[in-house]
N, C-alpha and C positions, 0 to 999 in steps of 0.2 A: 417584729411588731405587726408589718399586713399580716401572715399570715395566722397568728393570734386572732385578730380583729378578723379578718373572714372566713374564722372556723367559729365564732362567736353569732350564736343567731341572734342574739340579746344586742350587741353591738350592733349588729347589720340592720337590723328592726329600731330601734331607738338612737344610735351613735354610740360617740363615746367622748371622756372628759382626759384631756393629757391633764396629767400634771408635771410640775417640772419644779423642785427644787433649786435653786438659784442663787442659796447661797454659796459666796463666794465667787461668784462671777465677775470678773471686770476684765480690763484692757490684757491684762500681761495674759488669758486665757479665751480672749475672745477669738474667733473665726469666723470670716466673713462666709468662706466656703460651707463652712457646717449650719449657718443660716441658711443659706439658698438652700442645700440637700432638704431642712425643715420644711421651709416654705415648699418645696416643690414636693413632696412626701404628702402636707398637709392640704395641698391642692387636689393632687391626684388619687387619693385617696376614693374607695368605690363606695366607704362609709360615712357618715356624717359625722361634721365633728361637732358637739354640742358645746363643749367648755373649754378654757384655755386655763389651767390655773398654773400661775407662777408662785411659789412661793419663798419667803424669803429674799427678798428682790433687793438687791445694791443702792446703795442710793444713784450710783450711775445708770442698773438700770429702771430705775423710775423716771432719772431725768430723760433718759433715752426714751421714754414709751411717753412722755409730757411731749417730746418733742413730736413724735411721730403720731399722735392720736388724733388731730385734726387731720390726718390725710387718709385713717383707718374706717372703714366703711360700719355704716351705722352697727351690720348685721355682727358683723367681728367685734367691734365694741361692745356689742352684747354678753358676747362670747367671752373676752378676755376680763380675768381678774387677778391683783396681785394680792397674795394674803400671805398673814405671817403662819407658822406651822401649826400657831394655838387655834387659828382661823380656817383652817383646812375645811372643816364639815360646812362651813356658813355659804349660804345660796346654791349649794348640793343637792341634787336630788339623793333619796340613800340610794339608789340603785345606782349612785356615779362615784360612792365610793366603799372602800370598807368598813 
């Protein structure tokens, strides 16, 4: 993935938009270890990340992002959206997706 992203002039100049697929996510597949590697990927990262999009998202993790979103910084709230897969294109730039 970096090395995609910084062979990408387009990314490096503009960012880029993860998305993530999420259905079927919950406890019996969850890892707490594979979130930190995330988070710490998506910190260090030398590109900008402009969007987070989840989609499909558990009703677990809804609750989970209800819970954690007053502690989530204005900028990232910006950032983050859960949409279902009909929803994919909505608040996209077309450059951020296919």
């Amino acid at each position: 993935l970096v090395q995609v992203l910084l062979s990408s002039e387009h990314a490096v100049e503009n960012g880029f938009c993860f998305v993530m697929d999420a259905e079927g996510i919950g406890w019996n597949n969850f890892s707490l270890d594979a979130e930190r590697i995330y988070m710490s990927l998506f910190t260090s990262l030398p590109v900008r990340l402009t969007r987070i999009v989840t989609l499909n998202p558990s009703l677990l993790m809804r609750a989970m992002m209800n819970l954690m979103w007053p502690f989530i910084g204005t900028k990232m709230r910006e950032r983050m959206v859960l949409r279902t897969s009909e929803q994919l294109g909505e608040g996209l730039h077309p450059d951020q997706h296919p």
